[in-house]
C-alpha positions, -999 to 999 in steps of 0.1 A, spaced: 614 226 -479 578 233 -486 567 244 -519 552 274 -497 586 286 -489 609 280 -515 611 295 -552 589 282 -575 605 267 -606 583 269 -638 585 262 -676 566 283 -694 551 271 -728 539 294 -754 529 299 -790 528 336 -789 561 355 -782 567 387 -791 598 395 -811 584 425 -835 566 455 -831 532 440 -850 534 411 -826 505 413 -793 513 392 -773 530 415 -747 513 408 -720 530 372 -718 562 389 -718 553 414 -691 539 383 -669 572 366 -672 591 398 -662 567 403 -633 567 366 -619 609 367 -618 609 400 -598 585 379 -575 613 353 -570 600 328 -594 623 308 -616 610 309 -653 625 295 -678 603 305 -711 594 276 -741 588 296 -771 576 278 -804 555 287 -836 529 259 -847 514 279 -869 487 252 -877 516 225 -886 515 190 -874 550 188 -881 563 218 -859 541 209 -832 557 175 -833 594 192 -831 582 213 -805 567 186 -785 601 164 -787 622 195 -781 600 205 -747 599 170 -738 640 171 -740 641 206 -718 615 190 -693 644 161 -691 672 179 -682 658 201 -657 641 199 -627 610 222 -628 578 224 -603 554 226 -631 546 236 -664 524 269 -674 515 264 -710 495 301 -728 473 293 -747 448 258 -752 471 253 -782 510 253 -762 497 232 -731 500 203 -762 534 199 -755 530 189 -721 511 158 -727 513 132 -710 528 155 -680 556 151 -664 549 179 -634 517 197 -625 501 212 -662 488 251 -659 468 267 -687 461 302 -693 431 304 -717 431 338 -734 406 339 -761 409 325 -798 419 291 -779 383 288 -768 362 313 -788 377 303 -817 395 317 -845 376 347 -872 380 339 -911 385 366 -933 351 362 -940 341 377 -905 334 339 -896 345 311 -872 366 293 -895 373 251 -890 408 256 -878 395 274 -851 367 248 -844 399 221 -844 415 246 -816 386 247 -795 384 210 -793 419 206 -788 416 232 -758 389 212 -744 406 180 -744 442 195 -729 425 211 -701 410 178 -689 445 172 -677 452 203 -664 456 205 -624 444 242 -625 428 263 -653 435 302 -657 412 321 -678 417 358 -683 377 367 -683 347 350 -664 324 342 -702 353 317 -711 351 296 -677 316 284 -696 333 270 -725 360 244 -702 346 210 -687 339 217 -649 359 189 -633 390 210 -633 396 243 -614 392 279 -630 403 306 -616 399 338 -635 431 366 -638 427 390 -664 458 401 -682 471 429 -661 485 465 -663 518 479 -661 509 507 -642 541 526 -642 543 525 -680 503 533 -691 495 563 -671 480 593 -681 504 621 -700 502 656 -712 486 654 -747 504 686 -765 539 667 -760 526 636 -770 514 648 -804 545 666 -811 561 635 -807 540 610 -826 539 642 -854 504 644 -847 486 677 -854 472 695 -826 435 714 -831 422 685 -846 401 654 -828 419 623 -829 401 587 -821 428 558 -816 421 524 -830 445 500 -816 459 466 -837 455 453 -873 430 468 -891 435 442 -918 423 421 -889 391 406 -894 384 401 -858 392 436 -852 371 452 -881 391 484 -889 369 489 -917 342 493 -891 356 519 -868 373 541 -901 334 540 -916 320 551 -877 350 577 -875 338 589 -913 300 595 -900 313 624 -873 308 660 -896 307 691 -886 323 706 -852 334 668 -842 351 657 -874 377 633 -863 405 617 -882 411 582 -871 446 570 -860 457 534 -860 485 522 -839 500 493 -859 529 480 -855 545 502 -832 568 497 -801 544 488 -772 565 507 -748 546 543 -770 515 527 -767 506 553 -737 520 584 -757 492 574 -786 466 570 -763 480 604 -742 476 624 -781 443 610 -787 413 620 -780 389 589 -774 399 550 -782 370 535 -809 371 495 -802 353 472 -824 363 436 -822 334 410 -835 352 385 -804 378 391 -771 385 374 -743 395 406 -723 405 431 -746 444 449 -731 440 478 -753 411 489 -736 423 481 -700 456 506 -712 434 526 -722 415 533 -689 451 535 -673 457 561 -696 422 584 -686 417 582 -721 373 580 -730 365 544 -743 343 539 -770 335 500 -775 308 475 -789 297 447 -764 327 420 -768 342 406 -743 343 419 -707 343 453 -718 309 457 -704 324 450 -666 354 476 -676 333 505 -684 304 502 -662 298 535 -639 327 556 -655 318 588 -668 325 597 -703 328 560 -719 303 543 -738 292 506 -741 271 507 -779 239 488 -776 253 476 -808 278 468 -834 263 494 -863 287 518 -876 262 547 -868 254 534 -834 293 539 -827 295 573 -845 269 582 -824 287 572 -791 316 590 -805 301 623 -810 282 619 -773 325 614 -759 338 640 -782 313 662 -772 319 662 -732 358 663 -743 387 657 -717 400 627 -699 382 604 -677 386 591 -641 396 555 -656 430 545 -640 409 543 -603 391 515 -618 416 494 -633 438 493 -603 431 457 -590 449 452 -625 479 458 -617 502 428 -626 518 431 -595 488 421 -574 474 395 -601 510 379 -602 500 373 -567 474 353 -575 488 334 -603 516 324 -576 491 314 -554 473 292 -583 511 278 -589 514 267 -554 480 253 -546 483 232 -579 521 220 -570 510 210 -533 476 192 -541 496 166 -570 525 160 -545 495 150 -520 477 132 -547 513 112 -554 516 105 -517 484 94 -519 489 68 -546 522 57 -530 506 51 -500 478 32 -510 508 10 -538 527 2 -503 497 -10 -482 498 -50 -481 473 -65 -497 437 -77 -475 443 -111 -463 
């Protein structure tokens, strides 16, 4: 039966799993959830290098061992670091590039560090064997060699879950107070890359009628992500790097205003809706200022209209679509090679 008609069996490789609240990478898990109501068969390859020759090397034994025993269409490997394990392939290789794998990783110093350098490279040389290339905005298709395909998919939406909700409730829920002006600053603040220190000293610059109290979701259950931004007033985002930031996709979903510097492809998010603001600039009181503009106009935004071509249904679609095209062009590439091995040789 044609790959075009049957289920699609895939191993999915991947350094990032979430299995606590403080972990981020939840939008792996809700691509796996959305690609088996599709009718794909995924079988998920969670491992932790954590910069380790040595578990890399267990991992890479123990994927070669599950890639043994079962018969699967192809490997999707997240992350420039995980597609590792699948070299040399045994079945048609996918990467997903997401951000750190080819931006490379921020020191605590606010710097590109060498380990992150080391990734880059890495990612560079893995997806020279790749049969198709995802990246999740279009700045990262510049870093990868061209002789493969990209395609880009952002991470997507879960529509039903971040949608807009009635703020009083919300508050009363979280224990937030009402009467007072909350901006939301989503992920570690500790995190260099996402320079909480930043946003709490924009936040502190607002006096006056449009004093706001910054709130941090941290290490909460991703599932109340919609009631914090639903309680809040505007989202503050301030990441020195991003492939293409979630938080402020969710955010969008949610209505809720967008304040963010230039990172990533938040400029293609927020351009033409009403009541967000792109900084021209990462200063603090270039951000305050774009805070107290939002804060000002109050209310919610129309946001969730221009993040619907997110939702993970239709770009699990697409990444179907990628699966296929890259599982039928090696099986014609083997033919190929089998063909040519069986002609006699020229007399």
């Amino acid at each position: 039966m044609s790959t075009d008609q049957r289920a699609l069996s895939v191993l999915m490789l991947t350094s990032e799993w979430p299995r606590e609240a403080d972990h981020t990478a939840h939008f792996v898990q809700r691509q796996v959830r959305f690609l088996e109501a599709a009718g794909v068969r995924v079988e998920v390859f969670p491992f932790r290098g954590a910069g380790s020759p040595l578990r890399y090397a267990s991992a890479w034994l123990r994927a070669r061992r599950r890639l043994a025993r079962r018969d699967f269409d192809l490997v999707h490997a997240q992350f420039g670091q995980s597609a590792l394990l699948a070299i040399p392939k045994r079945v048609p290789l996918v990467i997903t590039f997401r951000g750190d794998d080819l931006l490379g990783v921020i020191g605590a110093d606010g710097r590109p560090t060498r380990a992150g350098w080391i990734l880059q490279q890495l990612s560079r040389l893995v997806a020279r064997g790749a049969d198709a290339i995802i990246v999740v905005a279009e700045h990262m298709a510049r870093r990868l060699p061209r002789r493969v395909p990209v395609h880009v998919v952002p991470s997507g939406i879960d529509l039903e879950l971040f949608r807009p909700l009635p703020p009083g409730p919300a508050r009363e829920r979280l224990g937030l107070p009402e009467g007072e002006r909350l901006v939301l600053f989503v992920g570690d603040p500790a995190d260099p890359r996402k320079r909480g220190d930043l946003a709490q000293n924009a936040v502190s610059r607002l006096a006056g009628s449009l004093r706001a109290r910054l709130v941090v979701a941290w290490r909460v259950p991703h599932a109340q992500m919609p009631e914090y931004m639903a309680a809040c007033d505007a989202l503050v985002f301030t990441s020195l790097q991003e492939g293409s930031p979630n938080a402020v996709k969710e955010a969008l979903a949610c209505d809720l205003p967008v304040v963010s510097v230039p990172v990533g492809d938040v400029a293609e998010r927020l351009q033409g809706i009403a009541g967000c603001e792109l900084c021209a600039d990462d200063r603090p009181e270039t951000i305050a200022a774009a805070l107290r503009r939002v804060l000002a106009r109050g209310g919610r935004i129309a946001g969730r209209a221009a993040v619907r071509d997110l939702d993970e249904r239709l770009l699990t679609q697409q990444v179907i679509a990628i699966y296929r095209d890259a599982v039928n062009r090696a099986a014609r590439w083997s033919a190929a090679r089998q063909l040519t091995a069986a002609r006699p040789p020229a007399a």
